[in-house]
VEXDREN-2710 file (C-alpha; in Angstrom, 1 decimal):
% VEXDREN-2710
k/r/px/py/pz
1/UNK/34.6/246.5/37.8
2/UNK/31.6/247.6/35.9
3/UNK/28.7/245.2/35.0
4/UNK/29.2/243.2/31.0
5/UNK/26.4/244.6/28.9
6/UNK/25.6/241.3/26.3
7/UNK/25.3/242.4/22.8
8/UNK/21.7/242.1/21.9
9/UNK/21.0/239.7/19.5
10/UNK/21.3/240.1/15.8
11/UNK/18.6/240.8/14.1
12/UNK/17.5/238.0/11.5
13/UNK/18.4/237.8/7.5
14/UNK/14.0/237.4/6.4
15/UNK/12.7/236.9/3.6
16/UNK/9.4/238.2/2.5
17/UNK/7.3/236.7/-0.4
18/UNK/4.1/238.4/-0.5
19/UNK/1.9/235.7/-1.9
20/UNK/-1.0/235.8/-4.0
21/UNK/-2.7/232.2/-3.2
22/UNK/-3.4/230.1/-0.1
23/UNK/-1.5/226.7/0.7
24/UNK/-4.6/224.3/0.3
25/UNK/-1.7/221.6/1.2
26/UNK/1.3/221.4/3.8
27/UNK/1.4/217.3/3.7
28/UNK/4.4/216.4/1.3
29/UNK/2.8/213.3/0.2
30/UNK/-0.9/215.5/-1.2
31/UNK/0.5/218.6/-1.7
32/UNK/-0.4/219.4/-5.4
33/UNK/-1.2/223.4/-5.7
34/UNK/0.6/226.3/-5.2
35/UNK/1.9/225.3/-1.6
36/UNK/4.9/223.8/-3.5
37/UNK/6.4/227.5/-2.9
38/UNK/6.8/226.5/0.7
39/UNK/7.3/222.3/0.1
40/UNK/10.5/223.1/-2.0
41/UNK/12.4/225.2/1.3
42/UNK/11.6/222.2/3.7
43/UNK/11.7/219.2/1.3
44/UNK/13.7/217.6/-1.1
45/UNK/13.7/215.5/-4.2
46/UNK/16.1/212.5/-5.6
47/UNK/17.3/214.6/-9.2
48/UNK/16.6/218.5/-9.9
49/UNK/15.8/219.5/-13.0
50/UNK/17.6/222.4/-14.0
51/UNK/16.5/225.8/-15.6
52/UNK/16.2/226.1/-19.3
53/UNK/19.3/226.7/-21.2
54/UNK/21.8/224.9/-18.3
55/UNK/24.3/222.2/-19.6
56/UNK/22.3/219.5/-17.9
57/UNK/18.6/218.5/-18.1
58/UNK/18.6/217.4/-14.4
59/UNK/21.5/217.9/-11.3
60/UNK/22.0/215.6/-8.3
61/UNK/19.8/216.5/-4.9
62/UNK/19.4/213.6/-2.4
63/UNK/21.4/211.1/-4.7
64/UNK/24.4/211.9/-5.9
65/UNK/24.0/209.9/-9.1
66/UNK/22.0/207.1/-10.9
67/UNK/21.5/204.8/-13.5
68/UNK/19.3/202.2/-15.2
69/UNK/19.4/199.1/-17.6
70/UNK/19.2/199.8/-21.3
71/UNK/15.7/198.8/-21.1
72/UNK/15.0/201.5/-18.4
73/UNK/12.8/199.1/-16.6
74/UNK/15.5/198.8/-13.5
75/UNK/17.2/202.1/-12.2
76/UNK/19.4/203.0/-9.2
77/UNK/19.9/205.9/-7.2
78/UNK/23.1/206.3/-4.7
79/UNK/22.1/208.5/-1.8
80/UNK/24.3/211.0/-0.2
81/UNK/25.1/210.3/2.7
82/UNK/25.1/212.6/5.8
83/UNK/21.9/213.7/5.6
84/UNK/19.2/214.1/8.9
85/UNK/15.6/214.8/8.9
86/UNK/14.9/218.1/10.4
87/UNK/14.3/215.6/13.9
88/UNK/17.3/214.6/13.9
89/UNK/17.0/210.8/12.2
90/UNK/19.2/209.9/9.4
91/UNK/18.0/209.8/5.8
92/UNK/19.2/207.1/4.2
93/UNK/18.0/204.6/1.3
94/UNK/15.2/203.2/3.7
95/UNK/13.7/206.2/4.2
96/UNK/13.7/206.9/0.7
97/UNK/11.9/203.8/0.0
98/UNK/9.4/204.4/2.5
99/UNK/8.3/208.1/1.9
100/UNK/8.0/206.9/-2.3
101/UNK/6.0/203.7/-0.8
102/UNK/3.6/205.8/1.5
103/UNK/2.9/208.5/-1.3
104/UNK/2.2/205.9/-3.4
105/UNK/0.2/203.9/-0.9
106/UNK/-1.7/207.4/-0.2
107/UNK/-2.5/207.5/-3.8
108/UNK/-3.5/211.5/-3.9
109/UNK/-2.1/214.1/-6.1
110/UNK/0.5/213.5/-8.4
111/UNK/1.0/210.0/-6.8
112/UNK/0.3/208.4/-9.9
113/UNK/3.8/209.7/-11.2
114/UNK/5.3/206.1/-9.5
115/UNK/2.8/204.4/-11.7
116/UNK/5.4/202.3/-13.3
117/UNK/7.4/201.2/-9.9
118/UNK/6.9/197.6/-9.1
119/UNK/9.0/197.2/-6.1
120/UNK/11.6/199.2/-4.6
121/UNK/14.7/197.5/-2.5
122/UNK/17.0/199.4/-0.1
123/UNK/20.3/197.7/-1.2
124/UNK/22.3/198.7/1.4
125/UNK/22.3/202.1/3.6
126/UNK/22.5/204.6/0.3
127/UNK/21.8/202.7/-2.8
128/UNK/17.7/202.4/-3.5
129/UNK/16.9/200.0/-6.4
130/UNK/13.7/200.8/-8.4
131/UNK/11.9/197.5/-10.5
132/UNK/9.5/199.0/-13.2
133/UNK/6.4/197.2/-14.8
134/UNK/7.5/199.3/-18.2
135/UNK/10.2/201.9/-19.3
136/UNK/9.8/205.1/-17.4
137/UNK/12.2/208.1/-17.3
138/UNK/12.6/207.6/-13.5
139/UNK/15.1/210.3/-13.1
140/UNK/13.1/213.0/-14.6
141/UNK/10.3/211.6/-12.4
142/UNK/11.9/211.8/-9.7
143/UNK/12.7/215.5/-10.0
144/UNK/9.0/216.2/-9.6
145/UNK/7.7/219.3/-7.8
146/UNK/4.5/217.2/-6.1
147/UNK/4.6/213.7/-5.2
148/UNK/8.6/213.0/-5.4
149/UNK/10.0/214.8/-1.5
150/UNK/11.2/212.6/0.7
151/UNK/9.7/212.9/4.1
152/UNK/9.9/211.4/7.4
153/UNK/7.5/208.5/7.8
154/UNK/8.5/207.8/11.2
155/UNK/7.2/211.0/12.1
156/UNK/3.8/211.1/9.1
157/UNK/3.3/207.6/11.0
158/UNK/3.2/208.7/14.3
159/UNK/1.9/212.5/13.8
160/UNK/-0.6/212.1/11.2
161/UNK/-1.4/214.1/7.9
162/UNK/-2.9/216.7/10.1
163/UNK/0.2/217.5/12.0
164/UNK/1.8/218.4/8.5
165/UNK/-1.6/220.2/7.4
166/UNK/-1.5/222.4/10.9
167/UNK/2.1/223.8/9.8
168/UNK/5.0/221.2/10.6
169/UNK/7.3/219.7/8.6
170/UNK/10.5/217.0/8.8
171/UNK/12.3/216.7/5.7
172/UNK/15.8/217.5/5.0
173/UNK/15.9/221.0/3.3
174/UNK/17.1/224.0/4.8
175/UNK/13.7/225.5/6.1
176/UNK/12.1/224.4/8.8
177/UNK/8.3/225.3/9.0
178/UNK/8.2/228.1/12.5
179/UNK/4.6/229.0/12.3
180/UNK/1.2/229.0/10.2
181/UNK/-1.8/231.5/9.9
182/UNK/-4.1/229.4/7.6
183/UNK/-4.9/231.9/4.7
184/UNK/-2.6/234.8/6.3
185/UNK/1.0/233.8/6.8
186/UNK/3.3/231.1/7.3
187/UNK/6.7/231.3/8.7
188/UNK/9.7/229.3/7.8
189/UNK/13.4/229.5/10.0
190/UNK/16.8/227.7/9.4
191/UNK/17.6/224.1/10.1
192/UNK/20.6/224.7/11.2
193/UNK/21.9/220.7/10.5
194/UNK/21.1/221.4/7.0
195/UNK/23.6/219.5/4.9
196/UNK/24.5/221.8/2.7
197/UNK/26.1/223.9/5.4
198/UNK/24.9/227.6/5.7
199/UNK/27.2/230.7/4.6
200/UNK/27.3/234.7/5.7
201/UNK/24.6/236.5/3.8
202/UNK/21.9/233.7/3.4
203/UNK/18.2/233.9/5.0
204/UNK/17.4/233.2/8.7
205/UNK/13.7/233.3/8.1
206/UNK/11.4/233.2/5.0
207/UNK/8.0/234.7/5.8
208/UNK/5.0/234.2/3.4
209/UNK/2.1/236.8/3.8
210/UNK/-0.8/236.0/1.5
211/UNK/-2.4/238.5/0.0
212/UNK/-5.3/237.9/-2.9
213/UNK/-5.2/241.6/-3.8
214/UNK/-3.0/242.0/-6.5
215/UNK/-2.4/245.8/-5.6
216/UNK/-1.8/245.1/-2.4
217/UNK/1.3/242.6/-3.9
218/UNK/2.0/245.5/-6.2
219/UNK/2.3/248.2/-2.7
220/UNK/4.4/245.9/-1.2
221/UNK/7.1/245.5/-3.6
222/UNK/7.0/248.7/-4.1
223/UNK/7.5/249.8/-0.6
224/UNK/9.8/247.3/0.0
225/UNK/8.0/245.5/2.7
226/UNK/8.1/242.3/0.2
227/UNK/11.5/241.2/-1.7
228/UNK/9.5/238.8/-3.6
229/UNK/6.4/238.6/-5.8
230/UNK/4.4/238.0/-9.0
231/UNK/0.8/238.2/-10.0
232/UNK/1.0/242.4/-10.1
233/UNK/-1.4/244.0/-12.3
234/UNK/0.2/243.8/-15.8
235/UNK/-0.6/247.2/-16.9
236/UNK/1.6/248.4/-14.4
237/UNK/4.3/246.1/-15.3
238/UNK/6.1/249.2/-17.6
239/UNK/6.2/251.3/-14.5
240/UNK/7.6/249.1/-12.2
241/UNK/10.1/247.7/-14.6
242/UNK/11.6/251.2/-14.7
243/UNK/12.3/251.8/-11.5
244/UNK/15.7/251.6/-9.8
245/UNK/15.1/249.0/-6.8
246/UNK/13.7/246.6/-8.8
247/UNK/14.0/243.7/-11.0
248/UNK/10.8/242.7/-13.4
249/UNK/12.3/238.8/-14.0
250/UNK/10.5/237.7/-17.4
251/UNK/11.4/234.0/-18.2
252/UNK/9.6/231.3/-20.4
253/UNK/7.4/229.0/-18.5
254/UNK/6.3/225.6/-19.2
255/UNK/2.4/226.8/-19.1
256/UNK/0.1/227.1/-22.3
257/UNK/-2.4/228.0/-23.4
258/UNK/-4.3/225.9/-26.2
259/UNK/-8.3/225.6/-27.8
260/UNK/-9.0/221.8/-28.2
261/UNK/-11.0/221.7/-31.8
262/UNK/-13.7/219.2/-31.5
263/UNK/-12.7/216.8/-34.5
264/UNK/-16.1/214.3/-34.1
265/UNK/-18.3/217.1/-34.3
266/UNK/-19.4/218.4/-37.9
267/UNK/-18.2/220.5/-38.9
268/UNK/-15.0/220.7/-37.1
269/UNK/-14.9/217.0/-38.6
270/UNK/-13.7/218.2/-41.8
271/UNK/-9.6/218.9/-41.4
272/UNK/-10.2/221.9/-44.1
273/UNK/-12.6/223.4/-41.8
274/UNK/-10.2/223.5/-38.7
275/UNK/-7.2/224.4/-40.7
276/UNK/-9.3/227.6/-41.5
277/UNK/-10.4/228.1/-37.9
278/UNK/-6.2/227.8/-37.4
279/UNK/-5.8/230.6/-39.7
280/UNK/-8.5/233.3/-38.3
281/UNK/-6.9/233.5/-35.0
282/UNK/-5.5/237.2/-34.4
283/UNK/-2.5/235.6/-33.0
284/UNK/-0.3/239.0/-33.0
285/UNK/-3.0/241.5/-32.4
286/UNK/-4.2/239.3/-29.3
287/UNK/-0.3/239.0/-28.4
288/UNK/0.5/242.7/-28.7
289/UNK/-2.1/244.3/-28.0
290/UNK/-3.6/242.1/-25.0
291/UNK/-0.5/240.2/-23.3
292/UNK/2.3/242.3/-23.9
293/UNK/5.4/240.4/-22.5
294/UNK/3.0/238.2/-20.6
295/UNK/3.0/235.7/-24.0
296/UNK/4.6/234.8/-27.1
297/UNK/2.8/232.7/-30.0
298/UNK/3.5/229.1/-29.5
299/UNK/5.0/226.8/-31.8
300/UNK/3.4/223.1/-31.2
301/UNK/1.8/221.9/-28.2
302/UNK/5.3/221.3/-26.3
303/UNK/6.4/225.1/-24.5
304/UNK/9.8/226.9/-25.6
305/UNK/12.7/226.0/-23.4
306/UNK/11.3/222.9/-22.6
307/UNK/13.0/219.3/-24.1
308/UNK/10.5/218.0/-26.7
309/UNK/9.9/221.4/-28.0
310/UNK/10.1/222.1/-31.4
311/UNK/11.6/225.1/-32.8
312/UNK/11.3/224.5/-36.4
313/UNK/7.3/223.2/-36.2
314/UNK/4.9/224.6/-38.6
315/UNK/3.2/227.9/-36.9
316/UNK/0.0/229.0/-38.2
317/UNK/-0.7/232.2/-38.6
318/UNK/-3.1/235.4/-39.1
319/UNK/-4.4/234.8/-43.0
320/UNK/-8.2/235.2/-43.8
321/UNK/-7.6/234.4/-47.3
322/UNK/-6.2/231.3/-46.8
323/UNK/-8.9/230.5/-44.6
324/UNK/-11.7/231.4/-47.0
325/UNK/-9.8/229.2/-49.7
326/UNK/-9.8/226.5/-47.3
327/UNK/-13.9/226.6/-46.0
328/UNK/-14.7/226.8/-49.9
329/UNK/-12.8/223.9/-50.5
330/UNK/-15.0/222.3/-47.6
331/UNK/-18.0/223.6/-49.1
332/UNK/-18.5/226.0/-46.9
333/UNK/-17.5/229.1/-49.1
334/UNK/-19.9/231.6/-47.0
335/UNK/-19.1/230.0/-43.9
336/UNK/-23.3/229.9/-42.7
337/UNK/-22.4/227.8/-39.8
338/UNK/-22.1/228.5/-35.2
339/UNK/-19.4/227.2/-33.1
340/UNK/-19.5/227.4/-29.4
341/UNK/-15.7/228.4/-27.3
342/UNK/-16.3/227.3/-23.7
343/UNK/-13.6/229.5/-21.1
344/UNK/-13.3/229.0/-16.9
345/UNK/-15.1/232.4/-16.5
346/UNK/-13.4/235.5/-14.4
347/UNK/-10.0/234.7/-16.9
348/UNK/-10.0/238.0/-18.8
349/UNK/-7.4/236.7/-21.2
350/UNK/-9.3/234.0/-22.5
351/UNK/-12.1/235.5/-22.6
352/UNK/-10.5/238.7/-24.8
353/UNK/-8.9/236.3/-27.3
354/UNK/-12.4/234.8/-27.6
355/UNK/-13.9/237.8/-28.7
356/UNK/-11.1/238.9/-30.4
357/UNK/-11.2/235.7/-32.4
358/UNK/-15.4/236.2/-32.7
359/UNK/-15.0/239.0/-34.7
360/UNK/-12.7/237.8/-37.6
361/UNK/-14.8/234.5/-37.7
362/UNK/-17.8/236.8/-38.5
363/UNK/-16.2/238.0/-41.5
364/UNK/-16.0/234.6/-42.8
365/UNK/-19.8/234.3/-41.7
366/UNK/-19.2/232.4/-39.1
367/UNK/-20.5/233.0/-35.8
368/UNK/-19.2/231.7/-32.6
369/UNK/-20.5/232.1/-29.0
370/UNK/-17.9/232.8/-26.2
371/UNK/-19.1/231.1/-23.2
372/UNK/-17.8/231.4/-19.7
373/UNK/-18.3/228.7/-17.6
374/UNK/-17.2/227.4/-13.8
375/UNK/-14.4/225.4/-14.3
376/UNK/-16.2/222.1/-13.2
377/UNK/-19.3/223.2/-15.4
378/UNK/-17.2/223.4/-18.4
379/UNK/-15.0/220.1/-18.2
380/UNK/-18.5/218.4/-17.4
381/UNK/-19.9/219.7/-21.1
382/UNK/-16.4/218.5/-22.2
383/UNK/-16.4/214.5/-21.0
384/UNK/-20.3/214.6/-22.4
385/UNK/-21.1/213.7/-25.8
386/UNK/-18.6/215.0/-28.2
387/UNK/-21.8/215.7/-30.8
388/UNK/-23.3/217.4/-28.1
389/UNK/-20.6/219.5/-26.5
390/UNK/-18.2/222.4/-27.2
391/UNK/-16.9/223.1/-30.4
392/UNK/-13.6/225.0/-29.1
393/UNK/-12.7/224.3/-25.0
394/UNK/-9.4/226.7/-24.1
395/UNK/-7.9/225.8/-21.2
396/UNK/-4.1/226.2/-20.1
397/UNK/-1.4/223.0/-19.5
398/UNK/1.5/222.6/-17.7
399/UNK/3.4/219.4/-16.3
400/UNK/3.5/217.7/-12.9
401/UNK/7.2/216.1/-14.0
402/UNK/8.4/217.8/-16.7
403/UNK/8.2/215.6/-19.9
404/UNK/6.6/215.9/-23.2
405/UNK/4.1/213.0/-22.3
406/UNK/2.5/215.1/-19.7
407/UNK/0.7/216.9/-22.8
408/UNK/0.6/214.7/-25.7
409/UNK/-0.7/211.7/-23.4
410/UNK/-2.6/213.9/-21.5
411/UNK/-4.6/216.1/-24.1
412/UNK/-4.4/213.7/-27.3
413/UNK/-4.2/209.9/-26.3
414/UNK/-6.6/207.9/-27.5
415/UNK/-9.2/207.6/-24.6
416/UNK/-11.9/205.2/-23.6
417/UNK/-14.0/207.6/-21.4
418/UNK/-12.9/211.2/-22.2
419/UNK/-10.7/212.8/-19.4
420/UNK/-8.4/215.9/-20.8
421/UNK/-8.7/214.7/-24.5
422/UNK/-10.9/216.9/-25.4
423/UNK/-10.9/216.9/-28.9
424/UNK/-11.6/213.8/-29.2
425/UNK/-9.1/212.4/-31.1
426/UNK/-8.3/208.9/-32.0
427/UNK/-5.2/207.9/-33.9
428/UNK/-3.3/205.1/-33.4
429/UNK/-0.1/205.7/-35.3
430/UNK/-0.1/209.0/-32.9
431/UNK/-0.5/206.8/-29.5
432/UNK/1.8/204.4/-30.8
433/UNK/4.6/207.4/-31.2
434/UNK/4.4/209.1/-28.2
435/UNK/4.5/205.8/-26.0
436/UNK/7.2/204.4/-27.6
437/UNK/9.0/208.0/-27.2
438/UNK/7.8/207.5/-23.7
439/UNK/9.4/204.1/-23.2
440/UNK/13.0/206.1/-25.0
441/UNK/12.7/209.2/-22.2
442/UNK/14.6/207.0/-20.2
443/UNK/17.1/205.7/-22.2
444/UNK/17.4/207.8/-25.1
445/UNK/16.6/211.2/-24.8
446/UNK/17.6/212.5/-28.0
447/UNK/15.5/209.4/-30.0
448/UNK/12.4/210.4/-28.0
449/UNK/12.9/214.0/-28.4
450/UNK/12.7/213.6/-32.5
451/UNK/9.6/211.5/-32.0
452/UNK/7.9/213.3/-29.4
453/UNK/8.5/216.9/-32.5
454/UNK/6.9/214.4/-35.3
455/UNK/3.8/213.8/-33.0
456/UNK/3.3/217.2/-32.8
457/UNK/3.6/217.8/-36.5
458/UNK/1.0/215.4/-36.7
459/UNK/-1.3/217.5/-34.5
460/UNK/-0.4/220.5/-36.4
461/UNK/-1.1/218.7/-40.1
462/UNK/-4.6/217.1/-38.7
463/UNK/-5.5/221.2/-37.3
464/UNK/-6.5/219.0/-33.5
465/UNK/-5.5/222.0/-31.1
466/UNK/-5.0/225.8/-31.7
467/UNK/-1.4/226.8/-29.8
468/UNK/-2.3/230.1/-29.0
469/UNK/0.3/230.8/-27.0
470/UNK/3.6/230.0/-24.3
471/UNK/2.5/231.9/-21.1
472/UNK/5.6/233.8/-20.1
473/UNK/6.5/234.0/-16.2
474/UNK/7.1/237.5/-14.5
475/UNK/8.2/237.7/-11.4
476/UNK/9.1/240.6/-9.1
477/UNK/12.3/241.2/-6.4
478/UNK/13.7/243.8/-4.9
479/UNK/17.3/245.2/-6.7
480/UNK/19.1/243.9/-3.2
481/UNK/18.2/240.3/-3.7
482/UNK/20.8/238.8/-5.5
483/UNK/21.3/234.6/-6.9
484/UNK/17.3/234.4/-8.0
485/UNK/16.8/232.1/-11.2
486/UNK/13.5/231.7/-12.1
487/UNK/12.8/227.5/-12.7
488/UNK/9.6/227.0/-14.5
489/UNK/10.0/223.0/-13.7
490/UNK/9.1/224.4/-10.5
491/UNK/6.2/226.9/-11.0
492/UNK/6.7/230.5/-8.8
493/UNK/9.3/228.5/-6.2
494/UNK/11.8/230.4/-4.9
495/UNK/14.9/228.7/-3.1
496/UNK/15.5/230.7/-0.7
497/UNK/18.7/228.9/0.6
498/UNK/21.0/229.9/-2.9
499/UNK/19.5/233.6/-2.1
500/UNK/21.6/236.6/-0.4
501/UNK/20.8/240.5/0.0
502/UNK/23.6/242.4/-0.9
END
């Protein structure tokens, strides 16, 4: 009889993203930077909160459901059951408890998102109980994109952080870490116990190959050696978005971009005077001419598509006259005074709508100086002596869980030493809203919502921050790759598991 020939093997389903940043960050419990791109294929989180404009704010993960007292100081999550590590150990609601305990314990990151957990109790096998010291939307929380997978701390225990940091992973998503080039490329293939089960068409392999070259991103998509990427030069976005094999995905994110107005220093002390500085910004010809479809004016501090947002806020807009009206009635008719506008220097955009904005200040006789500084350089000026510092610092926000809090605690709580609010603001009928909207998240969404839209109104009336804009998210894949939805919860992720090529 003649000799069998074996088949050779098939080749593997990969997937390419061709990535613009390093990982600075592999260990699940630190990770706070753009390695989330490869944390969300091998880990997983309690809740996941869905994209903008689903039927649900958030969508079971680990646990399958939850709940919490009225007060929303006691919540429990039911844990499907099932599940392995990627070594082969069952998850169940220890293990939970643990990996939240030693992120916590670690304290690096976003960490400090489990601020309000007192104690946590494994009930039984799949039901975790979580005490709080106040009300905390726990489930929203627990949807985070850093500082909310659950890992294996048998194995962080035993291994060490650097194990994770060298390119390994054990958690229970469907990638498994393969191999890692620090700063070149990092390899992920299936775990084939996932529990999700696996289905013709989806990805053996996802490969990462960094690249800080934004043409070289750009020749790779093109070619077709990438199906994924973003962070293309945007002049050729037009081009690209013509052609046949691929899609140019544009979706809202939940990043902006905002100029803090220094409310102790004269004479941004005077309300008139910054609701005059709100009205010289060339918001559409910035927009237009400048960002394209990279932006679109925003309305409050909270971005569109996000809960808390409000889409009938007061926008200011382009109106010199009103702003002259408004410095005369400051007694400053002829303007006659300088302002300083601090930027992280190298970002071209902030530094165009700076001098953008320079030159309609001038023709109210006002002159400001656009400054670009070193990130560190700039936020140091910024936590100095509010009489002393910046008159305008721009900078860009988005969340590490996604709630309204993250901004309006973060940017305009009343502060002790100054941190991120940078304008300096104190007012306690403002604190006093957002917390108690805060302490609602949990409990009642829709109450905070409203109260969360009235503290912004209140930022808007007292002219604390210039919205300049909701930074949009493009992203890049090749026509063939089919079941992509951008997530701006999770910043430039891609699950690769709900992916097929067709």
């Amino acid at each position: 009889a003649p000799p069998t020939s074996t088949p050779p093997p098939p080749t593997p389903n990969v997937f390419l993203y061709a990535h613009g940043t390093t990982f600075p960050n592999l260990d699940p419990a630190k990770s706070f930077s753009n390695d989330s791109v490869v944390m969300s294929n091998c880990y997983e989180t309690l809740t996941f909160y869905n994209p903008p404009g689903s039927a649900e704010l958030l969508s079971p993960n680990l646990a399958t459901s939850w709940e919490s007292n009225a007060e929303a100081t006691e919540w429990v999550f039911h844990i499907r059951q099932g599940i392995t590590f990627h070594d082969g150990s069952p998850l169940n609601a220890a293990a939970v408890k643990a990996a939240i305990e030693k992120t916590m314990e670690i304290g690096i990151g976003a960490a400090y998102i489990w601020g309000p957990v007192e104690e946590i109790e494994a009930v039984d096998d799949d039901t975790v109980k979580f005490k709080l010291s106040y009300a905390a939307p726990l489930d929203l929380v627990a949807s985070s994109g850093y500082g909310a997978w659950i890992y294996n701390v048998k194995t962080y225990n035993e291994k060490g952080s650097d194990w994770f940091e060298q390119g390994n992973c054990d958690g229970t998503g469907p990638y498994m870490i393969e191999s890692y080039e620090r700063g070149a490329r990092l390899v992920m293939t299936r775990n084939e116990n996932y529990w999700g089960g696996w289905r013709p068409g989806q990805f053996d392999k996802i490969v990462f190959d960094i690249h800080e070259d934004n043409v070289v991103l750009q020749q790779m998509i093109e070619a077709g050696t990438a199906d994924f990427t973003y962070g293309v030069p945007p002049d050729n976005l037009p081009a690209l978005a013509a052609r046949q094999d691929l899609v140019v995905y544009t979706n809202p994110s939940f990043m902006n971009l905002v100029g803090l107005l220094n409310v102790k220093k004269p004479p941004l002390d005077n309300k008139l005077v910054r609701q005059a500085l709100s009205y010289s910004v060339p918001y559409d010809q910035f927009l237009k001419g400048v960002m394209g479809t990279r932006a679109v004016q925003a309305r409050g501090v909270i971005p569109a598509g996000m809960w808390g947002h409000g889409e009938d806020l007061f926008q200011y807009g382009y109106d010199l006259d009103k702003a002259r009206d408004l410095l005369a009635q400051a007694g400053y008719a002829n303007g006659g005074f300088s302002l300083l506008y601090t930027f992280a220097t190298g970002d071209m955009d902030e530094q165009q709508l700076g001098e953008l904005w320079k030159a309609e200040l001038a023709k109210l006789g006002i002159d400001m100086e656009v400054r670009p500084m070193n990130w560190e350089a700039q936020w140091d000026l910024g936590k100095s002596d509010p009489l002393k510092a910046q008159d305008v610092f721009v900078m860009y926000w988005w969340p590490d869980y996604v709630s309204p809090y993250s901004w309006l605690f973060g940017m305009f709580h009343s502060e002790e030493s100054i941190l991120f609010n940078l304008s300096y603001y104190y007012n306690p009928a403002f604190d006093q809203l957002i917390d108690e909207a805060n302490t609602l998240a949990g409990s009642d969404r829709a109450t905070a919502t409203q109260k969360f839209i009235q503290a912004q109104q209140m930022l808007l009336d007292d002219a604390v921050v210039v919205c300049f804009y909701d930074v949009v998210n493009i992203h890049l894949a090749r026509a063939d790759i089919k079941g992509y939805q951008d997530n701006p919860a999770y910043p430039h992720v891609v699950f690769v598991y709900k992916l097929t090529r067709q």
